[in-house]
N, C-alpha and C positions, 0 to 999 in steps of 0.2 A: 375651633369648633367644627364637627360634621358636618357635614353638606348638611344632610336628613336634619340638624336638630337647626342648624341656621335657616332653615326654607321652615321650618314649624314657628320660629319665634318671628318670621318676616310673616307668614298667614297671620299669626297671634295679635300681632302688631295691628295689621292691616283691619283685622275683623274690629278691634278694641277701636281703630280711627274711623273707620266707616259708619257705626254705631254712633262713636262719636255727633257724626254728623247730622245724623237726625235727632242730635239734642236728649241723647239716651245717654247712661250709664252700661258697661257693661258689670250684671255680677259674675261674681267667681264661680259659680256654678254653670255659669254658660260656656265656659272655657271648656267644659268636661266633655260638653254638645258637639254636633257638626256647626262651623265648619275645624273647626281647631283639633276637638276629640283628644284633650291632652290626658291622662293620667294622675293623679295625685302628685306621683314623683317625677312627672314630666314637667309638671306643673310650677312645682316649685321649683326645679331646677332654672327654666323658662325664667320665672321671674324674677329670679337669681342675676340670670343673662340681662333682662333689658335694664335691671339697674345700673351696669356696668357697661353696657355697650352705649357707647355716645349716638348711634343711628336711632336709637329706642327712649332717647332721653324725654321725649315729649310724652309716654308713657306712665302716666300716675295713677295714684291707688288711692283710694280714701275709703274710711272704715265708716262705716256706718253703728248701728247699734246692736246689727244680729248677722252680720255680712260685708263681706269686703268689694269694692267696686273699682274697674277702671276704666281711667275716661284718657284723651289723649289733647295735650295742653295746647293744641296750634289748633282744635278748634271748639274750646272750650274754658272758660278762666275756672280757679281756683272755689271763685265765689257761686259761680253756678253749680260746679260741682256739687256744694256743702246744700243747697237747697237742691239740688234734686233729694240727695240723698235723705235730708231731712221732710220732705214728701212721700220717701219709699218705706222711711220710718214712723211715719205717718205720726209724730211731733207737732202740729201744727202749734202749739203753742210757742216752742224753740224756734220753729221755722219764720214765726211772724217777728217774734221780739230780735233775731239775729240776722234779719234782711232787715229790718228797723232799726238794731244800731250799728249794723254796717253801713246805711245810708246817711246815717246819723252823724258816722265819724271821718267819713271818708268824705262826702262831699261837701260839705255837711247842709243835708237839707233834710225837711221832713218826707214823709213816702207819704204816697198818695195810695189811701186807701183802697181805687178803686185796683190798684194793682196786682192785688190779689183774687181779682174774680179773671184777669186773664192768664194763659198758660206760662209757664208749668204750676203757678197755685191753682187755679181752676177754681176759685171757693162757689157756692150758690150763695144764692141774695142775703141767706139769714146767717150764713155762717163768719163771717169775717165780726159779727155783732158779739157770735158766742164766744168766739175764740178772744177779744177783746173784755167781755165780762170774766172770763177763767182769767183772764193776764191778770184783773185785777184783784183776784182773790189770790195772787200766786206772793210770796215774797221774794222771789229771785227775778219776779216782771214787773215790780214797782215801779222800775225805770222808764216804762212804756206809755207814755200819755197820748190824748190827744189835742189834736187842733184844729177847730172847725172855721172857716172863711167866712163871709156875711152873704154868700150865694149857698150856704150848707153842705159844701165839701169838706168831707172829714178826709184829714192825715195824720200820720203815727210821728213821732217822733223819741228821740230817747234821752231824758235827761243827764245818764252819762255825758253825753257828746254836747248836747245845745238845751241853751237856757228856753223858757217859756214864752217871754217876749218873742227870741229872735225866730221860733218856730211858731209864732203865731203870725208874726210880721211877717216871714217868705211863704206861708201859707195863703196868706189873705192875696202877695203881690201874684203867684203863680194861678192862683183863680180868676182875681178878679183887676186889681190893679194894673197888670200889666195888658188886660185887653182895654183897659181906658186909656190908657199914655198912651197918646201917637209916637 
């Protein structure tokens, strides 16, 4: 490889990791921007390069619904990625029921509703209410119930992953139970 095009995929790199860090995506149209200023066919060439150069491996791309994005994987996971992106596509239906049963399958616990009024959901007061009446007109969000504590925290959970009981029972213990057990 060039000096020239190795010193442009090492700037590429860097702009995509620094971005990174402040919890941004970058889209492919920024590429085109300073500081990178690449070309169409630079571009893709470039992207060509960091899938094959092991220095650029932390380098990934995820598609969104109208735009391709990259983020850089040492300081970002996989799952952040998919909810930014799902915020930039402004999905918020997808966005609630797919951080609902990734939590659902993976940890498996219910999500605390109020999770979504902090960043990167950002929701206001009334919104996490509407986005939860649309899941349940949806049939592809059936699987998204709730479960409310006996101090009135509501949390999501997904039937997929976890029965009703056991999301009512770690709901009730993460509110209120567990600040009565010494």
């Amino acid at each position: 490889m060039e000096d020239d095009r190795k010193d442009e995929l090492v700037v590429t790199a860097d702009f995509i990791r620094r971005v990174t860090k402040e919890a941004r995506l970058v889209k492919l149209e920024e590429l085109y921007e300073e500081p990178t200023s690449l070309s169409q066919e630079r571009l893709n060439d470039m992207l060509e390069q960091i899938t094959i150069n092991p220095d650029f491996a932390d380098i990934k791309s995820i598609r969104g619904s109208e735009r391709l994005y990259f983020y850089s994987s040492k300081d970002m996971t996989e799952n952040y990625a998919k909810i930014l992106v799902r915020i930039e596509d402004k999905d918020l239906l997808k966005m609630v029921a797919e951080t609902v049963r990734h939590e659902s399958k993976i940890y498996p616990r219910p999500t605390d509703g109020r999770l979504f009024s902090t960043p990167p959901f950002s929701f206001g007061e009334n919104e996490l209410s509407s986005v939860m009446s649309q899941l349940k007109d949806q049939e592809i969000y059936q699987d998204i119930q709730e479960a409310r504590a006996s101090n009135g925290a509501v949390y999501l959970y997904s039937e997929r992953f976890m029965t009703k009981d056991h999301a009512m029972a770690l709901t009730e213990w993460i509110e209120v139970l567990q600040h009565e057990t010494p």
